[in-house]
C-alpha positions as CSV (number, residue, x, y, z in Angstrom):
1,X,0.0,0.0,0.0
2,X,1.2,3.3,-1.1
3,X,2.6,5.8,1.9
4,X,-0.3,8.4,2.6
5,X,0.5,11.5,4.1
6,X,-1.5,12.3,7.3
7,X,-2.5,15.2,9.3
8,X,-5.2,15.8,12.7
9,X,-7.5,17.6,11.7
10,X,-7.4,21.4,13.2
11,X,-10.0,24.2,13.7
12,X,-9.0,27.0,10.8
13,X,-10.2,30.2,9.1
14,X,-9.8,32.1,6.1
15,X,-6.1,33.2,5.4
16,X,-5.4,37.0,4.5
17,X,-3.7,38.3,1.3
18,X,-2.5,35.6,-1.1
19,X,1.1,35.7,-1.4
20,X,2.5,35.1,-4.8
21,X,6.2,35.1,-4.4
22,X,7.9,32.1,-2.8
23,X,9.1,33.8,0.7
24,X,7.2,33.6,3.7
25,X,5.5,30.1,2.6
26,X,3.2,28.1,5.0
27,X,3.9,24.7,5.4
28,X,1.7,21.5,5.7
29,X,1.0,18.0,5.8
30,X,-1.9,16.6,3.7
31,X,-4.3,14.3,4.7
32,X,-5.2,11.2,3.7
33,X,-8.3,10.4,5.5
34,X,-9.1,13.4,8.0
35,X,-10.5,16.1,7.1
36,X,-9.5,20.0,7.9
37,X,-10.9,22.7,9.4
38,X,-9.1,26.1,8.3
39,X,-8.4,28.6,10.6
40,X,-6.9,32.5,10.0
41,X,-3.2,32.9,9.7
42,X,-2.2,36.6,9.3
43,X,0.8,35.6,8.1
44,X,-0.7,33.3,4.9
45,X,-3.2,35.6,2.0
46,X,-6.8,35.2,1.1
47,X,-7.2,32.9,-1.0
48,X,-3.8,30.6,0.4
49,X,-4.4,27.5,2.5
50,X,-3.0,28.1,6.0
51,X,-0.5,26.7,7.9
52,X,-1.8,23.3,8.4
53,X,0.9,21.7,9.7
54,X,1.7,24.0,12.4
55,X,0.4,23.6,16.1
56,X,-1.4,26.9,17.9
57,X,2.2,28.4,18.8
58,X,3.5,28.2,15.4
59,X,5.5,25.5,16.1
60,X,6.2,22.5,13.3
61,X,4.1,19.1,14.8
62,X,5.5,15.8,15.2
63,X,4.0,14.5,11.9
64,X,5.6,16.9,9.8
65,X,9.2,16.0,10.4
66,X,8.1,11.8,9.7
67,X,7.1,13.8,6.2
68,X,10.7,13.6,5.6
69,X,11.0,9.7,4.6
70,X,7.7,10.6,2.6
71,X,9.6,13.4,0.5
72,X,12.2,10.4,0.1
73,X,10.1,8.0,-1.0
74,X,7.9,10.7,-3.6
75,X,11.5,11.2,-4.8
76,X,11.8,7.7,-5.7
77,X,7.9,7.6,-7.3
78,X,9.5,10.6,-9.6
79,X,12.2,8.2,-10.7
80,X,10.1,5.6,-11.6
81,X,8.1,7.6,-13.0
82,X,10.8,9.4,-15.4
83,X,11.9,5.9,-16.2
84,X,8.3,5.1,-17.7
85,X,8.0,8.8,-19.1
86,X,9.1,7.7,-22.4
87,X,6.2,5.3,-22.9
88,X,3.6,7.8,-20.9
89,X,1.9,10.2,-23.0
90,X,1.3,14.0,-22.0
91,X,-2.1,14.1,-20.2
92,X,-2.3,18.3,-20.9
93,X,-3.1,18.8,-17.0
94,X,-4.8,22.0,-16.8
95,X,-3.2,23.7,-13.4
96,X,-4.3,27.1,-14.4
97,X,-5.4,28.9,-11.4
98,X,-9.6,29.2,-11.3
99,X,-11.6,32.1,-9.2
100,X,-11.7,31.5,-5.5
101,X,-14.6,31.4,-3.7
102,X,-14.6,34.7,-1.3
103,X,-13.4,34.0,2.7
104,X,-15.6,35.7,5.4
105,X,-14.5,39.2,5.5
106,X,-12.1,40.0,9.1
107,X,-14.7,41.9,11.8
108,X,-17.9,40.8,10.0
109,X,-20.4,39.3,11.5
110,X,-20.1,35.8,9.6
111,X,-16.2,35.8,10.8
112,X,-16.7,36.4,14.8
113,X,-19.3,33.5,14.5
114,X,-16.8,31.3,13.1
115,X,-14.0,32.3,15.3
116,X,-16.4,31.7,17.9
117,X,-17.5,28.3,17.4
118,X,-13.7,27.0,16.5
119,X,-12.8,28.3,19.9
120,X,-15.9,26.1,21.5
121,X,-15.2,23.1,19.5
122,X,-11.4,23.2,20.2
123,X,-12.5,23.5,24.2
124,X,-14.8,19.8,23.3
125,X,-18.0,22.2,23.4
126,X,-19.0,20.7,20.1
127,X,-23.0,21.2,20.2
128,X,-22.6,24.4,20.8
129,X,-20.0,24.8,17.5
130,X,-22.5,22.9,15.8
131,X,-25.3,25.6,16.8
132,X,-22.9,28.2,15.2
133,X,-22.4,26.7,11.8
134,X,-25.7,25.6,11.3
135,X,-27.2,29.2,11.5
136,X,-24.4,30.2,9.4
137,X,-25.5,28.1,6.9
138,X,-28.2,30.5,5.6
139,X,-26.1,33.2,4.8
140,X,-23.9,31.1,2.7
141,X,-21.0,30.5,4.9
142,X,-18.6,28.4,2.9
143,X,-16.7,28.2,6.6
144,X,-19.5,27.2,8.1
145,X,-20.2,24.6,5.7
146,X,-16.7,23.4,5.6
147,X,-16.3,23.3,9.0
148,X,-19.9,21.7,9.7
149,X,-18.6,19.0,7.3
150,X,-15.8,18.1,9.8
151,X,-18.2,17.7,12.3
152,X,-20.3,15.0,11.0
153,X,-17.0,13.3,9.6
154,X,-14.9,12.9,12.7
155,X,-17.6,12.5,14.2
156,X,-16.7,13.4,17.8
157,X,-20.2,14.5,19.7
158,X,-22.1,12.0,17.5
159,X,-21.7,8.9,14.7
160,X,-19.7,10.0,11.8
161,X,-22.1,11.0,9.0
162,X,-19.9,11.0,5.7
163,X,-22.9,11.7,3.3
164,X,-24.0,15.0,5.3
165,X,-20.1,15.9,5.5
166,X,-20.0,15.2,1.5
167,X,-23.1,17.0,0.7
168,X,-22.2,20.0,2.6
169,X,-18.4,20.3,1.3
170,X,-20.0,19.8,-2.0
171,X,-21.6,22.7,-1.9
172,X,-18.5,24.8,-0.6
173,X,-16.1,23.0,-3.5
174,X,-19.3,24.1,-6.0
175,X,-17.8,27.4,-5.5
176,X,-14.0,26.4,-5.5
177,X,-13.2,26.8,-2.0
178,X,-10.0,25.1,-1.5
179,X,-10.7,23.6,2.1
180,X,-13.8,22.2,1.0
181,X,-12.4,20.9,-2.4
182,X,-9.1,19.3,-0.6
183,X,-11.2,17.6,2.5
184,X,-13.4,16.1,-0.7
185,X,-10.6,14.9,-2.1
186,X,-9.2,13.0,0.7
187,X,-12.3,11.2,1.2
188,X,-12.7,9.9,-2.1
189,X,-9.0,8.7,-2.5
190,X,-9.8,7.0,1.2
191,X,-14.0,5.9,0.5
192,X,-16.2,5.3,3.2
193,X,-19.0,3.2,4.1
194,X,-20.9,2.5,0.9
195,X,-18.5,4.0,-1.1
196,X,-15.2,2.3,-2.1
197,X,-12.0,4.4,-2.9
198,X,-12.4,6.4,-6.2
199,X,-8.6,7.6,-6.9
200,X,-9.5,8.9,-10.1
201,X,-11.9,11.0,-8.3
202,X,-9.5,12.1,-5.6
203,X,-6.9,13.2,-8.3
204,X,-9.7,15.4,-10.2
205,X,-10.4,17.0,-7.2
206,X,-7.3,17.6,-5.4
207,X,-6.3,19.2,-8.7
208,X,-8.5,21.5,-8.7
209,X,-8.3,22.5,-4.9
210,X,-4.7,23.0,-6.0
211,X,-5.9,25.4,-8.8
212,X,-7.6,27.5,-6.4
213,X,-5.0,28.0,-4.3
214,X,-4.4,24.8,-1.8
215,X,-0.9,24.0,-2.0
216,X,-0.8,21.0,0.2
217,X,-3.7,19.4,-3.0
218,X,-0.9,20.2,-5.4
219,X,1.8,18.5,-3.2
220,X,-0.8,15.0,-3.0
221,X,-2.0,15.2,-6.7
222,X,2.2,15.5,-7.8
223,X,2.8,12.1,-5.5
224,X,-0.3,10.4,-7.1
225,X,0.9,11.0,-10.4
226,X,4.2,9.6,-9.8
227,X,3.2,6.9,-8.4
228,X,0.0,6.5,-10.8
229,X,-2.6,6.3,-8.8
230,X,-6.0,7.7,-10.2
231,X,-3.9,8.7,-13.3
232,X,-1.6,7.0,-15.3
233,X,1.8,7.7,-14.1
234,X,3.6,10.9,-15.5
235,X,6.5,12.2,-14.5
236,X,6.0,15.6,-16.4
237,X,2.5,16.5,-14.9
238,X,3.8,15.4,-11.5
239,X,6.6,17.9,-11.5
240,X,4.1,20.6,-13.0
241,X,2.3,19.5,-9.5
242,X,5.0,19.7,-7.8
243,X,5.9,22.8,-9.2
244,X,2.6,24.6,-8.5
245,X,3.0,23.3,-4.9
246,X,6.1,25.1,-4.5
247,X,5.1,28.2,-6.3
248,X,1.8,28.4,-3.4
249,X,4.4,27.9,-0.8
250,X,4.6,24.3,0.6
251,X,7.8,23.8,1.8
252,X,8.5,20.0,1.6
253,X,7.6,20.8,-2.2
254,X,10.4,23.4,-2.0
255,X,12.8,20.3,-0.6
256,X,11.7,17.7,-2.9
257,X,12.0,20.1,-6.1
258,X,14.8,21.0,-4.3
259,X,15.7,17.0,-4.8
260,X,15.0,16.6,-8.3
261,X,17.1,19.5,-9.3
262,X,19.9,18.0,-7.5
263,X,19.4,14.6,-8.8
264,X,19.2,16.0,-12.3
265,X,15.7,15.3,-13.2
266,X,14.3,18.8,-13.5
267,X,16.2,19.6,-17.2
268,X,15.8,23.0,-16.5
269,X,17.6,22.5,-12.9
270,X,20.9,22.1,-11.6
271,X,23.0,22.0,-8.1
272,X,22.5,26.2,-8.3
273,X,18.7,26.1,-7.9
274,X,18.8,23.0,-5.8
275,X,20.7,25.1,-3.3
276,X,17.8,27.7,-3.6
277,X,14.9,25.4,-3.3
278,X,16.8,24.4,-0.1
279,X,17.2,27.7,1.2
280,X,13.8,28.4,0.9
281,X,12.6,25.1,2.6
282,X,15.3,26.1,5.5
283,X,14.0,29.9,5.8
284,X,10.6,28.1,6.6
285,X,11.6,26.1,9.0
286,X,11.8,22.7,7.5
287,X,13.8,20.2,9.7
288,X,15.5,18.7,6.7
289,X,16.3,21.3,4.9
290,X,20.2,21.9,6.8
291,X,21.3,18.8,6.1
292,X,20.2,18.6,2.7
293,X,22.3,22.2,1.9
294,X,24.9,20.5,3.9
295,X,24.7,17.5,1.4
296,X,25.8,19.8,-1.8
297,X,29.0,21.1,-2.9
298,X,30.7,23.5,-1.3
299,X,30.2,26.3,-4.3
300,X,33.7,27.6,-4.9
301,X,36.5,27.5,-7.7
302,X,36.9,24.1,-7.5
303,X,33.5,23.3,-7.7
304,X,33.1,25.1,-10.5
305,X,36.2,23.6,-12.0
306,X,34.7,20.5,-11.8
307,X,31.8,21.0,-13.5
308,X,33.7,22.6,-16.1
309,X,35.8,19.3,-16.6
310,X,32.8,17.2,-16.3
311,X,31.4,19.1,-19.5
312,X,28.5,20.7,-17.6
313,X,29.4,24.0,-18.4
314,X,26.1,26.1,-17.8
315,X,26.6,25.3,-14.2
316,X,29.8,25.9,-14.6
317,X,29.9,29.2,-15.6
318,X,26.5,29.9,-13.2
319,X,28.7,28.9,-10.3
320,X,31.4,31.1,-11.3
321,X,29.6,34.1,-12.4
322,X,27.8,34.1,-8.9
323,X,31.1,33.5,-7.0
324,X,32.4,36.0,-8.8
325,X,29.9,39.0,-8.5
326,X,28.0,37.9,-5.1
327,X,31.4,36.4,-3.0
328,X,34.2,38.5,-4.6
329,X,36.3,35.4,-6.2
330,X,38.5,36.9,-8.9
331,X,39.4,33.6,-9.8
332,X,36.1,32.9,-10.6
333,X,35.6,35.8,-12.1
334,X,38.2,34.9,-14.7
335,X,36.5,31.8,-15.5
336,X,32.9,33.4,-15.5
337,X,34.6,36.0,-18.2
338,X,36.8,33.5,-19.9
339,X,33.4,31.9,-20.7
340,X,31.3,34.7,-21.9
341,X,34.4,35.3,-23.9
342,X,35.1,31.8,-25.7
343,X,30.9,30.8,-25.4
344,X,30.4,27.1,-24.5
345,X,27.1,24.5,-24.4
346,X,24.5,26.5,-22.8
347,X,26.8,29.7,-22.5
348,X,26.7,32.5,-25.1
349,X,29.0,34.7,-26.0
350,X,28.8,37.8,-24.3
351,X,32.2,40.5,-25.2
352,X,30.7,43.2,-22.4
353,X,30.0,41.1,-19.7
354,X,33.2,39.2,-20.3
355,X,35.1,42.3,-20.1
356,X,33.5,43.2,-17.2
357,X,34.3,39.8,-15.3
358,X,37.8,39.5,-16.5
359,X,38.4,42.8,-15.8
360,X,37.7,42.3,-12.0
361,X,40.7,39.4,-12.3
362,X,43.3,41.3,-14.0
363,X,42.9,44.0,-11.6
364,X,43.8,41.6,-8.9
365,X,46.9,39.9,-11.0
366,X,44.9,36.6,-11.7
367,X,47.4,34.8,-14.2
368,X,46.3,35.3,-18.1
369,X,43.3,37.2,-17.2
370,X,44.7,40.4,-18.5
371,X,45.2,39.3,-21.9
372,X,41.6,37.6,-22.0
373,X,40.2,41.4,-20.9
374,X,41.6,43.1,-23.7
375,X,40.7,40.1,-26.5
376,X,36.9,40.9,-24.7
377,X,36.7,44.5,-25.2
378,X,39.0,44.1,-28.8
379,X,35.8,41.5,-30.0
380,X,33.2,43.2,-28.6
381,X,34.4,46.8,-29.5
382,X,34.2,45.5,-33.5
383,X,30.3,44.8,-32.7
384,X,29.0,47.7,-30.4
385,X,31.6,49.6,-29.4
386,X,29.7,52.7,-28.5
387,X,28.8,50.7,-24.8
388,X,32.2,50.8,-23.8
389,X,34.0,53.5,-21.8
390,X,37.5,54.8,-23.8
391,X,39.2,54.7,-20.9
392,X,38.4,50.9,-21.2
393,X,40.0,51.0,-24.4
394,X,43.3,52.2,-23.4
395,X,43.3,49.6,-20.3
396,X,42.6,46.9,-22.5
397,X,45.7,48.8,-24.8
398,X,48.0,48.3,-21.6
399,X,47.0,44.5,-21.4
400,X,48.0,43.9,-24.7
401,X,51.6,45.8,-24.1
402,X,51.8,43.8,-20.8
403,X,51.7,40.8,-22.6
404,X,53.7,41.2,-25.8
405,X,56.8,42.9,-23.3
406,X,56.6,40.2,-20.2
407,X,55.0,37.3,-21.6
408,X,56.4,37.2,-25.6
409,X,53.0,37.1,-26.5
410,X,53.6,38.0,-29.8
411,X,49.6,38.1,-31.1
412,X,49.3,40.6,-27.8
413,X,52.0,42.7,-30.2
414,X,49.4,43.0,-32.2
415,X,46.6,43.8,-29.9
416,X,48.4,47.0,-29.2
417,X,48.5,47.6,-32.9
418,X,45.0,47.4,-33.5
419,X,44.1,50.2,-30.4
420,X,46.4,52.4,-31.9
421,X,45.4,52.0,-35.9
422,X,42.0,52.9,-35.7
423,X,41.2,56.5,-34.2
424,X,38.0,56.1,-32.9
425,X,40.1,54.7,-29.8
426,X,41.6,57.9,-29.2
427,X,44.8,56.3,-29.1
428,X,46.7,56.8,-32.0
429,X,50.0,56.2,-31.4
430,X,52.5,55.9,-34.5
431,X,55.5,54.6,-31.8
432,X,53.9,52.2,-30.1
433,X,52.8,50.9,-33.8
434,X,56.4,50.5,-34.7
435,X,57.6,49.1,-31.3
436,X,54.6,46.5,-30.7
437,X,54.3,45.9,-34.8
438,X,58.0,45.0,-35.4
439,X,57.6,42.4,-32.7
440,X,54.3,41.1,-33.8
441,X,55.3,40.8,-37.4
442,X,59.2,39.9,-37.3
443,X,59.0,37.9,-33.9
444,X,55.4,36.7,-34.2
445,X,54.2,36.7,-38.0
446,X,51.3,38.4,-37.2
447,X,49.7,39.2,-40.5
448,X,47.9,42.2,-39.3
449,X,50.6,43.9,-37.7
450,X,52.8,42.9,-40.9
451,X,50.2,44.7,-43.0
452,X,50.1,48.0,-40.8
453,X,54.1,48.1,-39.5
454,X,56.2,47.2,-43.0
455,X,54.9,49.8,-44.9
456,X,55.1,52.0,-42.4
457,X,58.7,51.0,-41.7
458,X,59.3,51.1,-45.4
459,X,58.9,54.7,-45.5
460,X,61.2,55.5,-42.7
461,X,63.6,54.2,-45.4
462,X,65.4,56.7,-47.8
463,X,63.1,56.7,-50.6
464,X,63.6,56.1,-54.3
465,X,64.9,59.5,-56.0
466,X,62.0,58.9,-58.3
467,X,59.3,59.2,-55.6
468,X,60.9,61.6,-53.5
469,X,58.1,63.7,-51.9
470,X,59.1,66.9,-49.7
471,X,59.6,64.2,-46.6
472,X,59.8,60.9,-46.3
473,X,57.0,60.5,-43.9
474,X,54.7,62.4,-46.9
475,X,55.8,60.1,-49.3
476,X,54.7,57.1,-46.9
477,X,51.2,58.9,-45.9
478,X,50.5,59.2,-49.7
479,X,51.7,56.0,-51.2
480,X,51.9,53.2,-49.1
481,X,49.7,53.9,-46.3
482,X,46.9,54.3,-48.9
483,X,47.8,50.5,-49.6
484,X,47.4,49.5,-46.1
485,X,44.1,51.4,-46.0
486,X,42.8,49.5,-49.3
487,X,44.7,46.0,-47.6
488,X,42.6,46.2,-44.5
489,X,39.1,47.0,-46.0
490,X,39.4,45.6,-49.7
491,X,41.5,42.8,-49.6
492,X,44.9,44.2,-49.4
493,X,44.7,45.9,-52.9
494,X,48.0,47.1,-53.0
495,X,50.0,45.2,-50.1
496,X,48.9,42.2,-51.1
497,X,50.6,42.0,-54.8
498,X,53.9,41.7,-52.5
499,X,52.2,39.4,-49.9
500,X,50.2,37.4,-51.7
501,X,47.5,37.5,-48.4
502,X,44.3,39.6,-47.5
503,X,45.0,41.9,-44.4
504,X,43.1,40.8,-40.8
505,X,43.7,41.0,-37.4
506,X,43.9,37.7,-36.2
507,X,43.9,37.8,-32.0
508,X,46.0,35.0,-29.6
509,X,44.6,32.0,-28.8
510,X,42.1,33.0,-25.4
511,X,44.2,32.0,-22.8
512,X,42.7,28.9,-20.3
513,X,44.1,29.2,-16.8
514,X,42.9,25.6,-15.8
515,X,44.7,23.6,-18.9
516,X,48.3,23.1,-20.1
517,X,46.1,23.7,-23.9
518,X,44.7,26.9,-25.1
519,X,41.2,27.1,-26.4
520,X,41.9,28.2,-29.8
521,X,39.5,31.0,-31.3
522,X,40.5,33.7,-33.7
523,X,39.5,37.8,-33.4
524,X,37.0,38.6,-35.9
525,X,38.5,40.1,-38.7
526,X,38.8,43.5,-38.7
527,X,37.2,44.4,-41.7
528,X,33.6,43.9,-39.6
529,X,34.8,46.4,-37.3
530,X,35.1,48.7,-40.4
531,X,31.3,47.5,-41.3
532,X,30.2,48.3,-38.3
533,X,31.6,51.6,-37.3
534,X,31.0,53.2,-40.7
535,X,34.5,53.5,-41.7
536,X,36.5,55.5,-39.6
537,X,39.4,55.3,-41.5
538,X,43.3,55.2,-39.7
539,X,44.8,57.2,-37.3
540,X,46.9,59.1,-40.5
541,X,45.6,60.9,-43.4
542,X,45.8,59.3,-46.8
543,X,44.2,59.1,-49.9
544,X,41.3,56.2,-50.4
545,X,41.7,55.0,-53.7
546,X,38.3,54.5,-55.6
547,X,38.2,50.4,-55.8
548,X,38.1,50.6,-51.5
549,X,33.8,50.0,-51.0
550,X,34.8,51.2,-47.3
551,X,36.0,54.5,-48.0
């Protein structure tokens, strides 16, 4: 026989304002057989099932914390069911929410009557609660009709009467009142005299006192649909179930999703949001939910590392990104940025953000994550590069010059290149062109700094007699500059009848901090950058020559 979850009944009213976030939940047990009686709880919304598995003080009772082996063994329902979920077909559960019968309104009339008579019948003055509710019942009380409905079923001044408890929920649940609905429910999925168990029936009806608000009826419809009782089995519509339980607040949902997440059946889940479903459970008080945080990961570097290695790199880089901006780990920050930078399964590229991460890291001297920051804000300034700051350009400048002087990183010669070619960096330097551009070319074979520093070293050679200008430096801004121009945005029209190669910047390999390998990945060609800035032209003046579609 399948585990039922069980609760005593208790004398309840209507809850206030329905919450709709998922802080400040109440938390419950569900019953399998007894039924409820709902009391106010200022702290739950109108609308919300109260706190039904909390005693008077506010305290969690005994037969919540045995609910524990019951979360367990749903868990294990789930995995049977995901097993079979290949075979089971979609049912298309409906779980959208459905209007809510109204609660007696605080201070009126209806609402000091009802207070009044739980207080009797939790003193064992049950006549006189009886008294109550039935003149309530003219006026339409769905409190007094649920709460009438207990009496005949537990039957505690007289015999248990199950058909006047049905026929007076009924009318209650007519109207979608969740207390009504749920204590329906639980009688059909346990039967009674002259009626045999009709889980179908339960199911139906526990869904739809979970529509209208009763978490606890979400939380029993998800475990009968994992374990298929009164519905085929179905893994997906149990987790929807679950889900919705969560979302209205029911904290040993919150621990089982919580579960699932970790376990890896939730696709959309991972050991991030298992931590938070946890968190939530513990903020409500749920004995379990400690250990179970306790049971994770610690969430640092290595951690993340892990993941990383293991190929699960969207919770890789989830990990990192929030160690990185929410705990201050610049190592993680250069992983986080190195990501955004190189993209990865689940992970898109992202130039900004990665400059932004990586940035963090070089400032604090984490190893290669200088060189990284400036290949970020080098790719992402050829897409949008009116979002960055120039001084960011002229850090990112620094990087490169950092790199190609203390680490021979040759393509970094040519990083420094690049900031100082085009003007819209408001760099500009012609020295730092033919210090980082003899390096990158002659030590590094760079094609784009080839294609910018020879023909500007060229001219600082004596020129031919024959094509002498009034300087040297004229002759180079007029002849072979223009053919560095036309090279970089047409195909290297000029340069290239020597070279025999189209001009592009071609960046270093992104450099990987946690492997002996670099991830290879080349800088967009810096013809896009032309595209996409409109042309801006070089730092010097020169001449475009008509076949250039850039100029």
């Amino acid at each position: 026989m399948k585990e039922r979850l069980t609760m005593e009944a208790t004398i309840v009213g209507p809850p206030g304002g329905r919450i709709n976030s998922v802080q400040g939940r109440c938390i419950c047990r569900c019953t399998g057989g007894a039924a409820t009686v709902f009391k106010r709880d200022a702290g739950v919304g109108a609308g919300h099932s109260p706190r039904r598995g909390e005693n008077q003080a506010g305290q969690f009772s005994k037969a919540f914390v045995v609910g524990g082996l019951f979360m367990l063994r749903l868990v294990k329902a789930a995995l049977l069911a995901a097993s079979f979920f290949g075979a089971a077909h979609a049912q298309n559960l409906v779980i959208t929410p459905v209007p809510e019968a109204p609660w007696a309104e605080p201070g009126s009339v209806t609402y000091l009557q009802n207070e009044r008579a739980k207080t009797l019948y939790a003193s064992g003055q049950y006549e006189e609660a009886r008294q109550i509710w039935e003149s309530l019942i003219p006026y339409g009380s769905l409190e007094a009709h649920t709460n009438l409905g207990v009496y005949y079923r537990q039957g505690k001044a007289v015999t248990p009467d199950y058909d006047k408890a049905v026929a007076l929920w009924q009318v209650a649940a007519a109207q979608n009142f969740p207390p009504a609905l749920y204590n329906l429910a639980a009688l059909y999925r346990e039967g009674w005299p002259g009626h045999p168990a009709d889980p179908q029936k339960a199911f139906e009806t526990y869904v739809m006192s979970a529509r209208a608000g009763n978490e606890t009826a979400a939380y029993v419809a998800a475990q009968m649909a994992f374990n298929g009782e009164g519905v085929p089995v179905n893994f997906e519509d149990g987790h929807r179930l679950l889900r919705l339980s969560a979302d209205l607040g029911h904290p040993n949902a919150f621990l089982t999703m919580g579960k699932f997440d970790e376990l890896g059946l939730n696709p959309e889940g991972d050991l991030l949001s298992a931590r938070e479903w946890y968190e939530k459970a513990q903020s409500m008080g749920h004995p379990m939910a400690a250990s179970a945080i306790a049971s994770l990961p610690p969430l640092d570097i290595e951690f993340a590392t892990t993941l990383m290695r293991q190929g699960r790199h969207r919770q890789a880089f989830d990990v990192a990104y929030d160690l990185c901006w929410h705990r201050d780990d610049v190592y993680a920050c250069e992983l986080a940025g190195r990501y955004e930078l190189l993209g990865a399964d689940g992970v898109a590229r992202n130039y900004f953000n990665a400059s932004m991460s990586l940035e963090r890291a070089c400032d604090a001297n984490v190893h290669e994550a200088c060189v990284n920051f400036a290949h970020a804000v080098a790719e992402g300034s050829q897409r949008t590069p009116e979002i960055y700051p120039r001084l960011l350009f002229r850090k990112a400048e620094n990087s490169y010059a950092a790199a190609c002087d203390h680490e021979e990183n040759y393509n970094a010669c040519a990083g420094v290149v690049f900031f100082n070619y085009y003007p819209y960096f408001g760099l500009s330097s012609r020295d730092r062109i033919m210090k980082y551009g003899a390096r990158g070319c002659i030590q590094g074979g760079n094609q784009f700094a080839c294609d910018v520093w020879m023909p500007m070293f060229n001219a600082s050679l004596p020129a031919v007699p024959r094509e002498r200008s009034s300087s040297g430096f004229g002759n180079f801004l007029g002849n072979t500059l223009t053919a560095v121009v036309g090279g970089l945005a047409a195909g290297a029209e000029a340069y290239a009848a020597n070279s025999g190669s189209s001009s592009s910047y071609s960046g270093s390999s992104y450099s990987s901090a946690s492997s002996s390998q670099s991830s290879t990945g080349s800088m967009r060609d810096f013809n896009q950058y032309l595209r996409a800035v409109n042309s801006i032209g070089t730092a010097y003046s020169a001449p475009c020559p008509a076949s250039n579609p850039y100029c």
